[in-house]
N, C-alpha and C positions, 0 to 999 in steps of 0.2 A: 451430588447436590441434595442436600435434606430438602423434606417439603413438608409442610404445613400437616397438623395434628389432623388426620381421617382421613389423608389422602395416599393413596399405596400404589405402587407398582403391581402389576399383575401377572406381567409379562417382560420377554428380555427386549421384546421393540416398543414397550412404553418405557424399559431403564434406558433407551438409548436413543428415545427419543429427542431432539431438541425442543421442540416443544412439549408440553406434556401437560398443562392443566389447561381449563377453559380460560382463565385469567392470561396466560401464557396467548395462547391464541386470540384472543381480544385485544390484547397490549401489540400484539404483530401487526394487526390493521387494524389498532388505530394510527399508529405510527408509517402506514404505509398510506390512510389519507391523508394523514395528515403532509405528509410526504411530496405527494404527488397532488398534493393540490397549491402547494409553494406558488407555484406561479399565478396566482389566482388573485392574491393576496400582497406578494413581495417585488421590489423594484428590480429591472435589469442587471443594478449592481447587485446589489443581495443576488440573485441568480447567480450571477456569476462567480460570485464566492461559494457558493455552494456547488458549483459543476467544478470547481477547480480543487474542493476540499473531495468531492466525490471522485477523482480524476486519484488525489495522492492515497486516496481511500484504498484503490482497485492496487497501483503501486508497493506498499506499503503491505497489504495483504503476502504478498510474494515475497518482499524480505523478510517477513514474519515465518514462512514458511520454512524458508533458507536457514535463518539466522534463529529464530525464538524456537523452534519446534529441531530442525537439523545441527544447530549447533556451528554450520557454517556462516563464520561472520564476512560479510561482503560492505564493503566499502566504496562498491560502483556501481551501485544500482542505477542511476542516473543514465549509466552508459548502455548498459542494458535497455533504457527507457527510449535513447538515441537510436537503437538497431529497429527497435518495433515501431517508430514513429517516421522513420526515413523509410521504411520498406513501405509503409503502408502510403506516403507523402510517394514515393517512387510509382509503385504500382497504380495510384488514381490516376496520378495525374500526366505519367508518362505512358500509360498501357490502357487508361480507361476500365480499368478494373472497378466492379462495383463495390459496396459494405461488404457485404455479403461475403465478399474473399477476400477482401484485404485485411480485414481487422485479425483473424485466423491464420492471416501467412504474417501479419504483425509479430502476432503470436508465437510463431513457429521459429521467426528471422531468430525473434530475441531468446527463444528456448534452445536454439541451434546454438547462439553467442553464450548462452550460458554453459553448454555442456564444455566449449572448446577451451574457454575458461575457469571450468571447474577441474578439469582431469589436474592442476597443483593439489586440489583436493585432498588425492589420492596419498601423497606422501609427506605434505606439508599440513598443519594446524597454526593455529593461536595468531602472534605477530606475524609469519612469515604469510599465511593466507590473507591477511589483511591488505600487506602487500602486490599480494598480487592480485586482489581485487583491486586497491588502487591502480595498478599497471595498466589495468585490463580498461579502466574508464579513460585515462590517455591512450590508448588504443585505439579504442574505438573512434577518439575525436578527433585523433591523427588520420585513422584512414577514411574517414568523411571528410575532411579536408584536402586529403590526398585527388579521391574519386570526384574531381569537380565536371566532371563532364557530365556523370551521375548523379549525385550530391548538390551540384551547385557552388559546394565549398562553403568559403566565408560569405559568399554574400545568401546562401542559400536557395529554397524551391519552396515555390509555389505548390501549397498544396488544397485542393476543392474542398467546401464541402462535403460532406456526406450524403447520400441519398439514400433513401427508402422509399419503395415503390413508386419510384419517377421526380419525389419530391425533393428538396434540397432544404438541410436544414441549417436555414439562415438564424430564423429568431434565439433568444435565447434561449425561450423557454423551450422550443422544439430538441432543444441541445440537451440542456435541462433531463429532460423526460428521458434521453437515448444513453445518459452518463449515467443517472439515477438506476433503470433499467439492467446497465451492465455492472453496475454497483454492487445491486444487491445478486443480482445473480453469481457476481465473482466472492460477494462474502461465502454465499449460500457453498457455492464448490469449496473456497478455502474451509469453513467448517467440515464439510465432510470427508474432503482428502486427510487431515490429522487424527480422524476416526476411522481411516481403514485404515490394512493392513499395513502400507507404507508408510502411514503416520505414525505408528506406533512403532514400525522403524526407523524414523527419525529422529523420534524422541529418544529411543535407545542407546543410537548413537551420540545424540548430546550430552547425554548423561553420563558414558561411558564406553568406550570407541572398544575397548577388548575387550569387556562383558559383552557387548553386540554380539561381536564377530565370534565368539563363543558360544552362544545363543545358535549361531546359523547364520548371522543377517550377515549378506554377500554388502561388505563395506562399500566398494566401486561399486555398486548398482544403485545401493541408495545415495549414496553421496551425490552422483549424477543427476538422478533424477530430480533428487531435491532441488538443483542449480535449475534444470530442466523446466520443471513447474513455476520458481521463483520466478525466473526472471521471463516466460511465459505472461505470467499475471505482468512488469514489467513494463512488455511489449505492448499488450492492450491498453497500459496507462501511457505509455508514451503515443498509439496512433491516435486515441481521442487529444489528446492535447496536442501533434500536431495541426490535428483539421478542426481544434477549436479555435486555435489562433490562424487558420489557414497560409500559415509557413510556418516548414521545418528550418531550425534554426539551434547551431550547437548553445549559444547563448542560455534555449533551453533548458538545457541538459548539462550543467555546470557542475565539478566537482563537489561545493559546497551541497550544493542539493543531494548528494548521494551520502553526507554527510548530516543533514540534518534528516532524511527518513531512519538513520539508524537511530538520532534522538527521538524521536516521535517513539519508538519503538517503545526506547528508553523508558519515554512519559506514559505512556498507555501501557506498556508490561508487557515484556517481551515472554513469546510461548503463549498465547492467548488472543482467540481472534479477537474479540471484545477490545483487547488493550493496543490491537490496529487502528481501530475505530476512533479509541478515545483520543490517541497519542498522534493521530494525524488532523482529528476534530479541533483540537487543543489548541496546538501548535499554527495552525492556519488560522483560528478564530486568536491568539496573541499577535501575529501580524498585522492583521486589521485594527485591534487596540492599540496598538504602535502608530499606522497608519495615521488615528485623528490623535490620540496623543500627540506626536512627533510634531508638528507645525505648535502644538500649544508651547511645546517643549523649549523650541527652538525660539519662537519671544519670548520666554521667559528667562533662560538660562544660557544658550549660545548654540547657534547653530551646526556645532560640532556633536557635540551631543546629540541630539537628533539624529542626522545623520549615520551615527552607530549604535542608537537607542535599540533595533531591530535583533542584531547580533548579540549586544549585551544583556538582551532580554532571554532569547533564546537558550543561552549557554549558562545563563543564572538559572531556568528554569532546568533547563539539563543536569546541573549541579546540584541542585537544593533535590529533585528527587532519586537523583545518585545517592546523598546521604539519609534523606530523611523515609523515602520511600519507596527503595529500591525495586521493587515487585510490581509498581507502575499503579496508576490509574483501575486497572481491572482491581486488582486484589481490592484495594480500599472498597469498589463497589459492592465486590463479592462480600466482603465485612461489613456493606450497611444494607443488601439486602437480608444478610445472616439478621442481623439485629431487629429487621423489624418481623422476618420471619418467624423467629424465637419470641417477640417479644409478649407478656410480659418476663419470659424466663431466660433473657439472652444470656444472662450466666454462663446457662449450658453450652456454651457455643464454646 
């Protein structure tokens, strides 16, 4: 990334730093008062659209990892979302397990489902992997269904609250703070897992699966791990969204939703944390415009409409940066912070 006329690197841990100027750390907190004072300020619902866009935030990171950076495209992430939000819905509230271990063995349930999942990996690519990530999300919904003694099944389990040192977080904003908290923390890890050495093994393999393996890079190791991490990140999105709605419910974790983080992906630019960000921001805040739209829609025009306004929005928006803006959300940024960084000379760019 160029910077600014008088400003230089000095060193290889300011080239690699993610932050790097004083403006750079200024724009961090302000954005993280501003952040974390939301509740101060915004209604219940606003909260709640913001724990649930921060929820697909943490989600989203992981297929990013998977799919933008490894090259493994997965089509079930949603299912993945199911293993870490049942274990985590299992262990409170059947075992009395506190935060503290559940969110971690969430974690582990759904990194465990990924690797079992991932070994197609190993011999299959393109259409046929996609396949069997779809497989693998009827899988999973099949055998939660199956486990109703454990599961609950279809009518589903009750799952607690959270607690943190004895307290139980009811409110929203209490919620709020504990989804934002793992937010950033899970951006913070996905940034720097793509900058070590596995990352750069990943990327390799995206790019070129025999130049890798020619390279060195043990293909079955990364390809694993990559599923491993992904769907990892996954599991922690799916337990906070269990114990936000306190029940686990397959309802949740619905095919189409594995289906639209890979758009999101789409819209925000796949291979770039930034374009998780955008592409999950985006996509959640068109919902909502739907949301008061839709009822204006539907007196004016016919209740059918409305109705599938939601879907037709999405998948118009899917399409239009299919053709016009393939590289997603991120790039475009990356081109208008270029612009004013350059400017008056943005020529050069």
């Amino acid at each position: 990334m160029s910077l600014r006329t008088g400003t230089f690197r000095e060193s290889y841990a300011q080239d690699m730093a993610i932050f790097r100027t004083r403006l750079h750390w200024g724009m961090l907190f302000a954005f993280l008062i501003l952040l974390f004072t939301c509740p101060l300020y915004f209604s219940d619902r606003i909260l709640t659209i913001l724990t649930i866009i921060g929820i697909t935030v943490i989600s989203v990171h992981g297929l990013n990892i998977l799919t933008g950076y490894c090259g493994q495209i997965s089509i079930g992430h949603a299912g993945f979302m199911a293993v870490g939000g049942y274990t985590s819905a299992i262990l409170s509230a059947k075992l009395g397990w506190p935060f503290w271990a559940t969110l971690p063995s969430a974690a582990l349930a759904a990194g465990m489902a990924g690797l079992i999942f991932g070994l197609p990996s190993l011999k299959i690519k393109g259409f046929y992997l996609i396949m069997a990530t779809i497989a693998a999300q009827f899988i999973i919904i099949w055998l939660i269904l199956q486990l109703y003694g454990l599961t609950g099944g279809t009518d589903g389990l009750a799952a607690p609250r959270y607690k943190i040192a004895g307290l139980a977080l009811k409110s929203k904003s209490s919620y709020f703070y504990l989804v934002m908290i793992i937010t950033c923390l899970a951006t913070f890890a996905a940034k720097n897992i793509v900058r070590t050495r596995a990352g750069r093994a990943f990327i390799a393999i995206r790019d070129n699966e025999l130049a890798a393996e020619v390279m060195g890079i043990n293909l079955w190791t990364y390809k694993l791990l990559a599923f491993f991490i992904g769907c990892a990140f996954a599991g922690v999105a799916g337990a906070l969204l269990v114990h936000y709605y306190t029940f686990a419910c397959i309802d949740h974790f619905i095919f189409m939703n594995s289906v639209w983080y890979l758009g999101m992906l789409i819209v925000g630019g796949m291979g770039s944390t930034a374009g998780a960000i955008f592409g999950a921001v985006s996509l959640k805040l068109l919902d909502e415009v739907v949301t008061i739209v839709g009822p204006i829609l539907s007196a004016a025009v016919a209740p059918q409409a409305a109705a599938s306004l939601g879907l037709i929005m999405r998948g118009l928006v899917i399409i239009v940066f299919l053709i016009f803006e393939p590289r997603g959300l991120a790039h475009r940024w990356e081109i208008i912070k270029a612009y004013f960084r350059l400017w008056p000379f943005s020529y050069q760019e």
